[in-house]
LUMSE-708244 format. One record per residue: residue number from 1; x, y, z of N, C-alpha, C in turn; residue in three letters. Coordinates in steps of 0.1 Angstrom, whole numbers, plus 5000, padded with zeros to 4 digits. Layout:
BEGIN
<NUM <X Y Z> <X Y Z> <X Y Z> "ala">
...
//
This chain:
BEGIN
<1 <1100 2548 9127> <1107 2535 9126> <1121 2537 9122> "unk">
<2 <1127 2547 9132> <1143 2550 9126> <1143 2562 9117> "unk">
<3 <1158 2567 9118> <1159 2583 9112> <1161 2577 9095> "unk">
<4 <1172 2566 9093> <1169 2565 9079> <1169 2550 9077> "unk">
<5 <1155 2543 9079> <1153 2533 9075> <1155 2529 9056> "unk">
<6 <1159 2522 9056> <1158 2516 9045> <1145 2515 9038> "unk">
<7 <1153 2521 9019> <1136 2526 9012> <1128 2514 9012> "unk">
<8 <1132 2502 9010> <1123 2488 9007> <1121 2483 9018> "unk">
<9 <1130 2477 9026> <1133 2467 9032> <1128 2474 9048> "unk">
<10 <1130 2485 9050> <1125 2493 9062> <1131 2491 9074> "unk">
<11 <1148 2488 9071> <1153 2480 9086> <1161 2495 9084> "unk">
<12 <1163 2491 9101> <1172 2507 9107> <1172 2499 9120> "unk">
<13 <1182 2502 9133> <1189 2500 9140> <1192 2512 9146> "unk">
<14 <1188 2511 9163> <1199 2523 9169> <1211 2516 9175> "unk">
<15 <1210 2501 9173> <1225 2495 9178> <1235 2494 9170> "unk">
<16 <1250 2502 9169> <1261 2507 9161> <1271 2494 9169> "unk">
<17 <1273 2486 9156> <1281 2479 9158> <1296 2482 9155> "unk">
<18 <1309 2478 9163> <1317 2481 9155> <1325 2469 9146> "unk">
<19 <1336 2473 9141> <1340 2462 9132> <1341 2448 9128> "unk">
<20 <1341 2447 9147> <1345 2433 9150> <1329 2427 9154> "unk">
<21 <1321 2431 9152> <1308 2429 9154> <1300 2426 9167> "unk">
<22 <1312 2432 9180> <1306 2439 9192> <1302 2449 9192> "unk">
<23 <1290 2452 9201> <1279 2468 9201> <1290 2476 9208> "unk">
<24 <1290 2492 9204> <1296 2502 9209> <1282 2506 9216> "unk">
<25 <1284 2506 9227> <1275 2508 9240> <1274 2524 9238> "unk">
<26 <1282 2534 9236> <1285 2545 9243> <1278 2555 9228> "unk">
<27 <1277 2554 9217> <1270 2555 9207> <1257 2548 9206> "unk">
<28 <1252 2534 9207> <1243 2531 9208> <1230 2538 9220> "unk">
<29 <1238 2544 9233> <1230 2548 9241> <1224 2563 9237> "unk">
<30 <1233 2571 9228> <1234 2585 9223> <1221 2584 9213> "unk">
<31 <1222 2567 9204> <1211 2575 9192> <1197 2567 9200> "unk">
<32 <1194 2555 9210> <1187 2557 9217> <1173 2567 9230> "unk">
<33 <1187 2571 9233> <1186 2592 9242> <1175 2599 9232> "unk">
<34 <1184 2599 9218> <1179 2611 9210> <1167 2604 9202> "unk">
<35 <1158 2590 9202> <1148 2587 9197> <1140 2587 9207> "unk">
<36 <1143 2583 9221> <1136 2587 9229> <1133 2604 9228> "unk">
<37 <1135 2614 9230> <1136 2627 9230> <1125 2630 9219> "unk">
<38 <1128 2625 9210> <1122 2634 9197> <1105 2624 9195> "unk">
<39 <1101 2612 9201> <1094 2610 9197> <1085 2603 9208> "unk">
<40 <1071 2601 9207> <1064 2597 9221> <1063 2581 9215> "unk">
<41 <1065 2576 9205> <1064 2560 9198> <1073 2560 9188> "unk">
<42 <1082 2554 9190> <1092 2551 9182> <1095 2533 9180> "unk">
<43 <1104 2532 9171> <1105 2516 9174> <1115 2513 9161> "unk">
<44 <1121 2497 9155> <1128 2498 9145> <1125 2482 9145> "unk">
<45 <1131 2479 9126> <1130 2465 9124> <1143 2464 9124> "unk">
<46 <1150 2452 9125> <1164 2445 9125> <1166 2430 9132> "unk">
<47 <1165 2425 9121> <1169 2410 9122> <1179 2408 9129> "unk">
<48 <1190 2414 9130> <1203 2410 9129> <1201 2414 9148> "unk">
<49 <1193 2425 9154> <1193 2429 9163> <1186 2414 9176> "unk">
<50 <1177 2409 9173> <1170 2400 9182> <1182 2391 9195> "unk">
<51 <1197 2389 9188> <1204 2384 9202> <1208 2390 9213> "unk">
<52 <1206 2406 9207> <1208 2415 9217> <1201 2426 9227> "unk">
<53 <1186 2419 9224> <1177 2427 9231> <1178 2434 9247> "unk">
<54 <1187 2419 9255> <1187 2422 9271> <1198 2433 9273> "unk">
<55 <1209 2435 9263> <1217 2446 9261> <1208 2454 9263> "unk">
<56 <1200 2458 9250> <1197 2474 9250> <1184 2480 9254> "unk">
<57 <1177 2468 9260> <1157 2474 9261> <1157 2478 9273> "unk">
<58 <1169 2479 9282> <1168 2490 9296> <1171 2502 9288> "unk">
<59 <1174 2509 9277> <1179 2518 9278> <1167 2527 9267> "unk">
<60 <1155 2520 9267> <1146 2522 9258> <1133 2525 9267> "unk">
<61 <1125 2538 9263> <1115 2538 9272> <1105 2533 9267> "unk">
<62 <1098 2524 9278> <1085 2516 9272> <1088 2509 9268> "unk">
<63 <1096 2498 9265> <1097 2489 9256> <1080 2479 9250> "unk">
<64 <1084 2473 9242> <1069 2462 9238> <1079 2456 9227> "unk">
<65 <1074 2444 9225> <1081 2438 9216> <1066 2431 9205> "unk">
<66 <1069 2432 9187> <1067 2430 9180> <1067 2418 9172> "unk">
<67 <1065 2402 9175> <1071 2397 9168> <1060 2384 9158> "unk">
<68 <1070 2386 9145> <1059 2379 9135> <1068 2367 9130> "unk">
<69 <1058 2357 9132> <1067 2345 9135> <1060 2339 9119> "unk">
<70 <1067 2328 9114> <1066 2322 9103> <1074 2305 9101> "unk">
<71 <1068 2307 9090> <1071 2288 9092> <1084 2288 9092> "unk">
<72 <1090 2277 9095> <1104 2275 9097> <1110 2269 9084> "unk">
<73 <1104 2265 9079> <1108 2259 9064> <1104 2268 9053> "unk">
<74 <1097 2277 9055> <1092 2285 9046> <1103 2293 9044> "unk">
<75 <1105 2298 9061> <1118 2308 9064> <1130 2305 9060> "unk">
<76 <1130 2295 9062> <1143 2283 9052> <1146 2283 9037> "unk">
<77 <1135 2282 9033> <1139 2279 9016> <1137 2294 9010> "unk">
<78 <1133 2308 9023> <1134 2325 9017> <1152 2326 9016> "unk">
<79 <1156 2316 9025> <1172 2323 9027> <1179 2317 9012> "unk">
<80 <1176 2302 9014> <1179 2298 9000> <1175 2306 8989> "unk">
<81 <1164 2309 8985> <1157 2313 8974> <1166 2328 8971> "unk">
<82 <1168 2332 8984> <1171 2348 8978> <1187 2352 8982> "unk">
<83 <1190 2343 8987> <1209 2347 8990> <1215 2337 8990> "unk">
<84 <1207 2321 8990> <1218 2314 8981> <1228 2303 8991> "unk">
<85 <1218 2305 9006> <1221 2302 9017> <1215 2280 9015> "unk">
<86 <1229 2277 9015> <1224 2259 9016> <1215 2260 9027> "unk">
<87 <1202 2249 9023> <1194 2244 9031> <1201 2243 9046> "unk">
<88 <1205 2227 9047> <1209 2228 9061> <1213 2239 9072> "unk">
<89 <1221 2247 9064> <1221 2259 9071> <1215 2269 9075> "unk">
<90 <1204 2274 9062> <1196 2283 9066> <1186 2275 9077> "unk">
<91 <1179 2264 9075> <1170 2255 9086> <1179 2254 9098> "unk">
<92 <1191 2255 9102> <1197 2255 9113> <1201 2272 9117> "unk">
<93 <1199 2283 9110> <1203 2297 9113> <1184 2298 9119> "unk">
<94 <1177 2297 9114> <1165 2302 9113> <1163 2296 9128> "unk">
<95 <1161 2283 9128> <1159 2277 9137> <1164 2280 9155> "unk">
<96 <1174 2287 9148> <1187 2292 9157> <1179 2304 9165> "unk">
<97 <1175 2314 9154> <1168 2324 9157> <1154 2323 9165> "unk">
<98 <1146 2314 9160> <1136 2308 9168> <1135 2304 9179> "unk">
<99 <1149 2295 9183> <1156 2294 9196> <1158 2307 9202> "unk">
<100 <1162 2319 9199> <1164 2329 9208> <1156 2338 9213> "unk">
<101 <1143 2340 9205> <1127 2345 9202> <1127 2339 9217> "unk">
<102 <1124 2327 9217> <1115 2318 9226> <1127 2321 9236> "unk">
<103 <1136 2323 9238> <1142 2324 9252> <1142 2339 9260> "unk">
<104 <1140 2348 9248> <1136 2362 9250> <1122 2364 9258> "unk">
<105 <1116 2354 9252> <1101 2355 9256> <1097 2350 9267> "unk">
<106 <1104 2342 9270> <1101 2329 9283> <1099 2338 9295> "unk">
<107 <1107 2350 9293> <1110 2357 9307> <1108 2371 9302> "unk">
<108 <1105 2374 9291> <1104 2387 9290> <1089 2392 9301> "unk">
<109 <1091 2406 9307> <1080 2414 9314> <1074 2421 9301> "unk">
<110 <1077 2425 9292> <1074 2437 9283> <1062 2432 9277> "unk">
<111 <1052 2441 9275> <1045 2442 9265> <1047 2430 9250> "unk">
<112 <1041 2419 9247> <1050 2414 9233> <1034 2411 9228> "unk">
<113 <1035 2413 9215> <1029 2411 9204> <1032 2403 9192> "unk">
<114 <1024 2385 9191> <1031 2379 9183> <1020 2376 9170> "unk">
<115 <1026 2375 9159> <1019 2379 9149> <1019 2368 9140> "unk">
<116 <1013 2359 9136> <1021 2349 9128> <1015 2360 9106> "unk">
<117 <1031 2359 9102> <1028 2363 9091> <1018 2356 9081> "unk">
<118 <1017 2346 9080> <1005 2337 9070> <0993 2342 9072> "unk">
<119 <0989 2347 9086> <0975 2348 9089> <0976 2364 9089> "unk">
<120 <0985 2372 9089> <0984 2383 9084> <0984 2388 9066> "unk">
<121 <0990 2379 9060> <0985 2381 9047> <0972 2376 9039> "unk">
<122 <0964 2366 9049> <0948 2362 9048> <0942 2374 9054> "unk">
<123 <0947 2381 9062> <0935 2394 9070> <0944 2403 9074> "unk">
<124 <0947 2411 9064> <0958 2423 9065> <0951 2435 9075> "unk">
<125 <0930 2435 9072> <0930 2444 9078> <0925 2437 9093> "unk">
<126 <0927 2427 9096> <0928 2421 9109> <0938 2424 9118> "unk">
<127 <0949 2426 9108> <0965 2421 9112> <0967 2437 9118> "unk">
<128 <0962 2449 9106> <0962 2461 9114> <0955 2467 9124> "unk">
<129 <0941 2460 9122> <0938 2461 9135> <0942 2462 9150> "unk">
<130 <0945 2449 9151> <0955 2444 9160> <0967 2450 9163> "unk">
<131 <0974 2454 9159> <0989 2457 9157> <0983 2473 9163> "unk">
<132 <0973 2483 9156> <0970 2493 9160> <0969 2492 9175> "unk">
<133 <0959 2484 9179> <0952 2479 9190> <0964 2475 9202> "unk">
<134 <0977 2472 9201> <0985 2468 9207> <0994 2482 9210> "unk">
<135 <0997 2487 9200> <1003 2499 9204> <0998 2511 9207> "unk">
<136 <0983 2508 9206> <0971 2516 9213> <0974 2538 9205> "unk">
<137 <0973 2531 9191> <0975 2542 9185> <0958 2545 9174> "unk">
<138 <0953 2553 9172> <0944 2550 9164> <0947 2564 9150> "unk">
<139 <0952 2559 9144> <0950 2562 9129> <0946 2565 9120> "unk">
<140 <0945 2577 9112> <0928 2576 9105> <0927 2567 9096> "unk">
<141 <0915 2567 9087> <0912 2557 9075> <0921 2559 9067> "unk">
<142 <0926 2570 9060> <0934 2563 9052> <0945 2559 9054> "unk">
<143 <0956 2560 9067> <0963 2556 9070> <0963 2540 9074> "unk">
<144 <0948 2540 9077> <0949 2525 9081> <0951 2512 9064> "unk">
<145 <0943 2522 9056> <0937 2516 9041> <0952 2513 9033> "unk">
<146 <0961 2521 9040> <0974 2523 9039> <0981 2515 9040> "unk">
<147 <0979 2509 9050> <0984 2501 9060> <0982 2487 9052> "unk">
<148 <0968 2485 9051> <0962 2473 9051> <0967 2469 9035> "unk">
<149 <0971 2479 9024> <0974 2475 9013> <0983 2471 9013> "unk">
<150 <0994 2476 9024> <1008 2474 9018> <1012 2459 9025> "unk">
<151 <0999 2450 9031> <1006 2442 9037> <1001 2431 9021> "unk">
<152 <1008 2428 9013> <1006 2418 9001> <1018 2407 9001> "unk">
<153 <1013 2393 8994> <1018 2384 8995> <1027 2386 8982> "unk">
<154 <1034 2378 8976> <1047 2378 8968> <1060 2374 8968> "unk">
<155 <1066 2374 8961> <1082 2369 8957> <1087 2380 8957> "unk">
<156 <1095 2385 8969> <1102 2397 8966> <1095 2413 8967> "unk">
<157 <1084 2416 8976> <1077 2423 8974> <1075 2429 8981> "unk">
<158 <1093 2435 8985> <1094 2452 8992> <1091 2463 8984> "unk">
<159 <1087 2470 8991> <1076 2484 8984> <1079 2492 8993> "unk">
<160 <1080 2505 8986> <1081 2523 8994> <1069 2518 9005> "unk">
<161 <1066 2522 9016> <1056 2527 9026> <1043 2528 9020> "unk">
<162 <1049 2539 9009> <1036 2545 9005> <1032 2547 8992> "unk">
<163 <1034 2532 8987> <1035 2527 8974> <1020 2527 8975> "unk">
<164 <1011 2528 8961> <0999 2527 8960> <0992 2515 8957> "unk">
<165 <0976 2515 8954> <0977 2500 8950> <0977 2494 8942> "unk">
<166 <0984 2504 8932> <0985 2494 8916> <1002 2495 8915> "unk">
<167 <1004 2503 8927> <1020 2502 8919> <1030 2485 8924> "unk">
<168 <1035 2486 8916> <1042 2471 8915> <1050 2473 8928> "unk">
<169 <1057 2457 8936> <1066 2455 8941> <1076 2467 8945> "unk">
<170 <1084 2471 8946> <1103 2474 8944> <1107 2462 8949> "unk">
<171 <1115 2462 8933> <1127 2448 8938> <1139 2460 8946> "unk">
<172 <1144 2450 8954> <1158 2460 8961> <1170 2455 8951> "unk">
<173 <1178 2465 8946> <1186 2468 8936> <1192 2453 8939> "unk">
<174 <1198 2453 8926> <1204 2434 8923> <1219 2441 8932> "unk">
<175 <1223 2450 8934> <1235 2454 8937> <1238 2457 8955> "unk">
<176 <1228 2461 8960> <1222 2460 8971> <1218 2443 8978> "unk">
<177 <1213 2435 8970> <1212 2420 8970> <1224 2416 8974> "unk">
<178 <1232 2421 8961> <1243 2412 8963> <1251 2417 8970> "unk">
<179 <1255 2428 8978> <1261 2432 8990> <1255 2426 9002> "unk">
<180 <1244 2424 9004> <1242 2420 9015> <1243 2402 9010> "unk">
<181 <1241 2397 9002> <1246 2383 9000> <1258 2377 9006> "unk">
<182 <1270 2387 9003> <1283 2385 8998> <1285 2387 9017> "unk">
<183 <1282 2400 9026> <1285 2402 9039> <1282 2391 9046> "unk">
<184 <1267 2383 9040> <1266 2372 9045> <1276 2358 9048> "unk">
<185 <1274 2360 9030> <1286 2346 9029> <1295 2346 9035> "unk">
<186 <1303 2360 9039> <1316 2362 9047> <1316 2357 9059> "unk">
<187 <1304 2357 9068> <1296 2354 9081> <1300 2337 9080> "unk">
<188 <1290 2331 9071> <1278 2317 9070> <1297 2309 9070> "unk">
<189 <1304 2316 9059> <1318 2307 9049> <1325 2305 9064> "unk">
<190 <1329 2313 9073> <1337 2316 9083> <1333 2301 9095> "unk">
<191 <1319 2308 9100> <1315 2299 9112> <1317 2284 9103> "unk">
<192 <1308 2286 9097> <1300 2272 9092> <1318 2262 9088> "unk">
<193 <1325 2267 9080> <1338 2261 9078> <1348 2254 9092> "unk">
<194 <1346 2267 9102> <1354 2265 9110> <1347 2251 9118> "unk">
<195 <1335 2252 9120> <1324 2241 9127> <1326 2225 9119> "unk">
<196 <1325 2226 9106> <1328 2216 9097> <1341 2206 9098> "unk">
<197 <1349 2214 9100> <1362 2211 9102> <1365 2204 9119> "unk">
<198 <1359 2207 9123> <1359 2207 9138> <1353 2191 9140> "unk">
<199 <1341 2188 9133> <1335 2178 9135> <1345 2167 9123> "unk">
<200 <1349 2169 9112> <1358 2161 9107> <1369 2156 9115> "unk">
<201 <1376 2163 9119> <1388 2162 9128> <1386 2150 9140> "unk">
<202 <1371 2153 9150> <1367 2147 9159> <1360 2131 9153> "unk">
<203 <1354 2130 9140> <1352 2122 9131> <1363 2110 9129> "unk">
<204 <1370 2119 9123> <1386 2114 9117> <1387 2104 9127> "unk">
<205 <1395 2109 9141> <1399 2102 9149> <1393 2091 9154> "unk">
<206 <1376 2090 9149> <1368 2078 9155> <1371 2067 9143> "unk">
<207 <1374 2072 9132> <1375 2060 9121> <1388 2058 9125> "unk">
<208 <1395 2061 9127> <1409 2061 9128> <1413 2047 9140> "unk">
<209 <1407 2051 9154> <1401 2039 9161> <1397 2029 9157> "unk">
<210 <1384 2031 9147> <1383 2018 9141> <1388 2010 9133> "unk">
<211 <1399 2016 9125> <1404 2011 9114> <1417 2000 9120> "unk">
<212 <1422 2006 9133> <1429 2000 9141> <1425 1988 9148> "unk">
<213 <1414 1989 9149> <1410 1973 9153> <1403 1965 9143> "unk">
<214 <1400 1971 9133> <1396 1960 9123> <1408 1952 9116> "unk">
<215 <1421 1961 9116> <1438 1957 9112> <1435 1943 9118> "unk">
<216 <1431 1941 9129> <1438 1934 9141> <1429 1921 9137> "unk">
<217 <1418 1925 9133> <1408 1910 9126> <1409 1909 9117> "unk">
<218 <1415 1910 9107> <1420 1910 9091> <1416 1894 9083> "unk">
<219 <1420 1885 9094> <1416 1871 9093> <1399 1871 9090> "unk">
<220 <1397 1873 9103> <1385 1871 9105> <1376 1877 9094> "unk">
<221 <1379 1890 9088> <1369 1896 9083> <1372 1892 9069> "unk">
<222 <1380 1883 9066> <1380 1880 9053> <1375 1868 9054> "unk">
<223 <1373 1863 9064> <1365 1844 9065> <1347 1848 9065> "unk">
<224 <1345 1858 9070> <1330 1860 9070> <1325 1872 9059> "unk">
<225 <1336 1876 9050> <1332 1883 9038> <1324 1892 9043> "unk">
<226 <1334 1901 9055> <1326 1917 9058> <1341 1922 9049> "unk">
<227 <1350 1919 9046> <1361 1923 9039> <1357 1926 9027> "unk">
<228 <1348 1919 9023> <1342 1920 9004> <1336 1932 9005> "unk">
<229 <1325 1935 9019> <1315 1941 9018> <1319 1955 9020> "unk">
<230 <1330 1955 9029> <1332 1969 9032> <1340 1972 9022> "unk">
<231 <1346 1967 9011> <1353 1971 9001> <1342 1977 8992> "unk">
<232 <1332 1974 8989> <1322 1977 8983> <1315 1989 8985> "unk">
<233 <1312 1990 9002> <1312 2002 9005> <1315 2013 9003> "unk">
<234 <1328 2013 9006> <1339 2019 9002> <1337 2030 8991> "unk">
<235 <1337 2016 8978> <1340 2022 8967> <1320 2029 8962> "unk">
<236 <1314 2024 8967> <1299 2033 8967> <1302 2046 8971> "unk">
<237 <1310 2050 8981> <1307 2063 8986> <1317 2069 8978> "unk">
<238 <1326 2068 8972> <1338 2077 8967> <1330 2078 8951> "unk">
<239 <1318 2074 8943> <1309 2077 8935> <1304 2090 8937> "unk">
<240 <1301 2094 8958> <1294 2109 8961> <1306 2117 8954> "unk">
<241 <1318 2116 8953> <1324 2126 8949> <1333 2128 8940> "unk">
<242 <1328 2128 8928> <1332 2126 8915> <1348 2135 8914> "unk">
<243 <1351 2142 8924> <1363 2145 8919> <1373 2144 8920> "unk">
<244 <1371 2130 8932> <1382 2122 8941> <1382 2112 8934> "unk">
<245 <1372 2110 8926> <1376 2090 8920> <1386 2087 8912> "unk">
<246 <1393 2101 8909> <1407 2093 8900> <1423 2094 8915> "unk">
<247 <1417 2099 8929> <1426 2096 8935> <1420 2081 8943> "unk">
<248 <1411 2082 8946> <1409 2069 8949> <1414 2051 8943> "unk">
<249 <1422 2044 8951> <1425 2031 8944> <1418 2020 8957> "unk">
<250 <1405 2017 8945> <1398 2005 8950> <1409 1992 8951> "unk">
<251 <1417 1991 8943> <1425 1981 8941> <1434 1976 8958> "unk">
<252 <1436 1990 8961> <1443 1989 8970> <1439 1981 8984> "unk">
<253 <1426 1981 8984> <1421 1973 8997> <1418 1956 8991> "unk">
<254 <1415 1957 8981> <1409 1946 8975> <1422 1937 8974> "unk">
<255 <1434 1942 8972> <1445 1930 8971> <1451 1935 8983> "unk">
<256 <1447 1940 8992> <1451 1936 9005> <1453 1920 9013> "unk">
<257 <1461 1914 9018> <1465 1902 9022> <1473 1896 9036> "unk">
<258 <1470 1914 9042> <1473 1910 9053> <1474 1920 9063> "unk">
<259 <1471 1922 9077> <1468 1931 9086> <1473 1943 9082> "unk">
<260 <1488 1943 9078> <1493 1954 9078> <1489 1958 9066> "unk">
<261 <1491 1955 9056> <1484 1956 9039> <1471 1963 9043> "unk">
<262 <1461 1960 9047> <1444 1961 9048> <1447 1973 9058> "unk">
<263 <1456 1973 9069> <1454 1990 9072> <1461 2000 9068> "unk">
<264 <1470 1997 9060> <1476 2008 9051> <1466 2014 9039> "unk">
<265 <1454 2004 9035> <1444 2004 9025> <1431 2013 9032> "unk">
<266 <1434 2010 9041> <1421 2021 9046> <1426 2038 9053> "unk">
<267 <1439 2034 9057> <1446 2048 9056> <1446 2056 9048> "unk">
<268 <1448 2047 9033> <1451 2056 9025> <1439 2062 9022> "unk">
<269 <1423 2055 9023> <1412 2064 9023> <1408 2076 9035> "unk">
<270 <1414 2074 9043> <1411 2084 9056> <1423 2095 9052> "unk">
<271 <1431 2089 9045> <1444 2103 9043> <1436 2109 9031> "unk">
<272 <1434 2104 9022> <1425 2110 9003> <1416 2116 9016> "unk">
<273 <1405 2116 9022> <1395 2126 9029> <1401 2137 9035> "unk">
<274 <1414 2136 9046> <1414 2144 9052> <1422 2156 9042> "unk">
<275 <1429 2152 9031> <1438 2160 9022> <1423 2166 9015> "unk">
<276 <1416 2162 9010> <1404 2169 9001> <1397 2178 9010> "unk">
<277 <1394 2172 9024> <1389 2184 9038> <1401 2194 9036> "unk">
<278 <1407 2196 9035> <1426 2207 9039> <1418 2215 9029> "unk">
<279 <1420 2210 9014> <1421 2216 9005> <1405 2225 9003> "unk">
<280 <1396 2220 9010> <1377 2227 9009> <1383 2237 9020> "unk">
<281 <1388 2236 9028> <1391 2246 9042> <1402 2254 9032> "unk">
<282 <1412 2258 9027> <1424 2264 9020> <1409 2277 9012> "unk">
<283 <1403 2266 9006> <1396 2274 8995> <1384 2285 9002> "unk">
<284 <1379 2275 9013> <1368 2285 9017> <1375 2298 9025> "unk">
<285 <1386 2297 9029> <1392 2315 9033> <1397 2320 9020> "unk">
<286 <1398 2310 9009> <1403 2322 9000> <1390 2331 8994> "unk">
<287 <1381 2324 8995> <1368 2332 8986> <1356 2331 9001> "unk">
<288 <1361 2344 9009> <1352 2344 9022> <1340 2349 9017> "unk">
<289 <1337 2354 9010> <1321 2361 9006> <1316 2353 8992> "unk">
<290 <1319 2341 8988> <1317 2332 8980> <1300 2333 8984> "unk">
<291 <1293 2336 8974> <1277 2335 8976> <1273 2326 8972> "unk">
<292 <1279 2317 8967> <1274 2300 8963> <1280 2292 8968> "unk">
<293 <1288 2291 8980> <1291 2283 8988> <1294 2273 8983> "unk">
<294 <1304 2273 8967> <1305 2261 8965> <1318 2253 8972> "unk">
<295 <1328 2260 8983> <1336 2251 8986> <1330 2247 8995> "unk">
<296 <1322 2256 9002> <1313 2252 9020> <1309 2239 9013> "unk">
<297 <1301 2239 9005> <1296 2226 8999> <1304 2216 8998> "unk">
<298 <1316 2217 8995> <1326 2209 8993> <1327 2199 9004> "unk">
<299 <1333 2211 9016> <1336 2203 9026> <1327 2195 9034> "unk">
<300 <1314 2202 9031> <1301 2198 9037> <1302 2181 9034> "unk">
<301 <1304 2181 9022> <1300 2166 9012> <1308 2158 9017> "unk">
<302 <1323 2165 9022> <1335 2156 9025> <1331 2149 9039> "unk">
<303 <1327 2161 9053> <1323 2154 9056> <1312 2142 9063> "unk">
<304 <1301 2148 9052> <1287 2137 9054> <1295 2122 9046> "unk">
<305 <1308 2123 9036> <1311 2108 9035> <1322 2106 9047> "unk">
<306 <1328 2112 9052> <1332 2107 9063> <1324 2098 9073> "unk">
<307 <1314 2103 9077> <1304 2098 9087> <1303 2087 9079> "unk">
<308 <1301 2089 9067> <1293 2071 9063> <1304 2063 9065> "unk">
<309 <1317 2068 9060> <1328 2061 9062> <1331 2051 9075> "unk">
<310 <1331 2061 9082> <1333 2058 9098> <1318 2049 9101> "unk">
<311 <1306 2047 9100> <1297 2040 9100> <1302 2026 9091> "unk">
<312 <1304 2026 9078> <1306 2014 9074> <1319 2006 9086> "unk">
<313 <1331 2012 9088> <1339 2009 9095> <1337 2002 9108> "unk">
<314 <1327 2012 9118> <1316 2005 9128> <1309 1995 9123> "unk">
<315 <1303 1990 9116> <1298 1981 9111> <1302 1971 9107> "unk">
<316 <1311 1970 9103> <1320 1959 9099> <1329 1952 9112> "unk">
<317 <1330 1960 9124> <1334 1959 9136> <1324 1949 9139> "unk">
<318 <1313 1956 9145> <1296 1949 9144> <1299 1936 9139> "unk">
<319 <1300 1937 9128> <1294 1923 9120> <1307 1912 9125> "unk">
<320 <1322 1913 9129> <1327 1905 9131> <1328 1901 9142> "unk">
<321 <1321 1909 9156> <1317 1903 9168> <1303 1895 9167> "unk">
<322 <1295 1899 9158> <1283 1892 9159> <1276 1891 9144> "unk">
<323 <1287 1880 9140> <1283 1877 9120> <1264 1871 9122> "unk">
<324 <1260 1875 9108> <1247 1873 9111> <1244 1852 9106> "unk">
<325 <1237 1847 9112> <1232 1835 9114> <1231 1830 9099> "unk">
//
């Protein structure tokens, strides 16, 4: 399972990525060659590897693929639990992943073996059975007894190979954790900010549209008291973010008195968002391996109140083509 797999965690890779996090083809074929060579069953774990299977399983003899599938929310709240990874995100990486399983598989020829992990930790020595049975290797007893111990349920419950069966877990060093935390965060802070920002911007411009035609009914929407309501609004959502409410001036819409007055009042709430978006995007490149995502979070917040924003604004549209009876 690889020349130096990892003592806990047991991942190893013959795909050599370089910096920029494209495969070096011409190194990856070399330590491929030399695993084929030295062994008649070889194989490796790597998460990180699954996008790039159709790259490298011509260059592998025999291929078969191994895969142990798990709940998707379970999988979800391991990423949170143990690196710190916001929900939505980890449920949309994971998901992501699951998406590319299933498109690998749709069409894969090879040999695949799928394993669901829950039902492997109810019948470990089921799970080896099978698993032997697929790679058509037989084992002796106590390699199998071996086998069957080390597959245990837990929080954190990477173990040497050939840990026994009273010996405890190995936790993988807090230092190790947090290196692979922090490479993440550098990953999750990057995409996920730049994506955030992308949908605010595209956001923006729809409130922006609407704010311009609600200017234009200013009358109207103060005769049918969607003017009260969306002020109310308003000032409900600027509560999600306690740390705008001293830039925020409710006042300002509320003694509004006239088209141009009432869109200068809602500008000034679309300009306070997009300046607090600037400022969560400034911060998330300054702290790229931030493992608590607390600016990602930031902007995240910024813009789930945008959308409401731009919803109340639609709505208020709504209600002055078709006030309710």
């Amino acid at each position: 399972m690889g020349m130096e797999p990892h003592l806990f965690k047991h991942e190893w890779s013959p795909i050599v990525y370089l910096p920029d996090g494209n495969v070096d083809a011409a190194a990856t074929y070399r330590l491929i060659e030399e695993m084929n060579r030295a062994h008649e069953r070889w194989g490796w774990k790597s998460p990180r590897d699954v996008f790039l299977l159709k790259q490298v399983v011509s260059l592998v003899r025999a291929p078969g693929l191994v895969v142990v599938t798990r709940d998707l929310f379970e999988a979800s709240f391991s990423g949170l639990t143990y690196q710190g990874v916001p929900l939505e995100i980890s449920l949309y990486e994971t998901a992501t992943v699951f998406q590319s399983i299933a498109d690998e598989l749709r069409f894969s020829p090879w040999p695949t073996l799928i394993l669901p992990f829950a039902e492997a930790l109810k019948e470990p020595e089921s799970a080896v059975d099978i698993l032997c049975s697929f790679l058509q290797i037989e084992p002796g007893l106590i390699a199998r007894k071996r086998a069957t111990r080390f597959v245990q349920p837990g929080s954190n419950a990477y173990r040497r190979f050939d840990a026994g069966p009273k010996d405890p877990p190995d936790c993988i060093p807090t230092e190790d954790l947090q290196k692979d935390s922090e490479t993440l965060a550098a990953d999750l802070n990057h995409r996920y900010a730049a994506e955030y920002l992308r949908h605010f911007n595209a956001i923006m411009e729809d409130a922006k549209v609407a704010n311009g035609i609600l200017a234009s009914k200013f009358s109207r929407l103060q005769e049918l008291g969607i003017k009260d309501e969306l002020e109310r609004d308003l000032a409900q959502l600027f509560l999600i973010l306690p740390e705008n409410q001293a830039r925020y001036n409710p006042q300002a819409l509320n003694q509004a008195d006239s088209n141009d007055e009432f869109r200068a009042a809602l500008d000034e709430v679309l300009e306070l968002l997009t300046t607090a978006a600037k400022e969560a995007t400034a911060e998330v490149a300054g702290r790229p391996t931030d493992s608590g995502y607390t600016s990602l979070a930031r902007l995240y917040r910024l813009l789930q109140v945008l959308i409401r924003v731009r919803t109340a604004l639609q709505r208020a549209l709504y209600l002055s083509e078709f006030p309710p009876a």
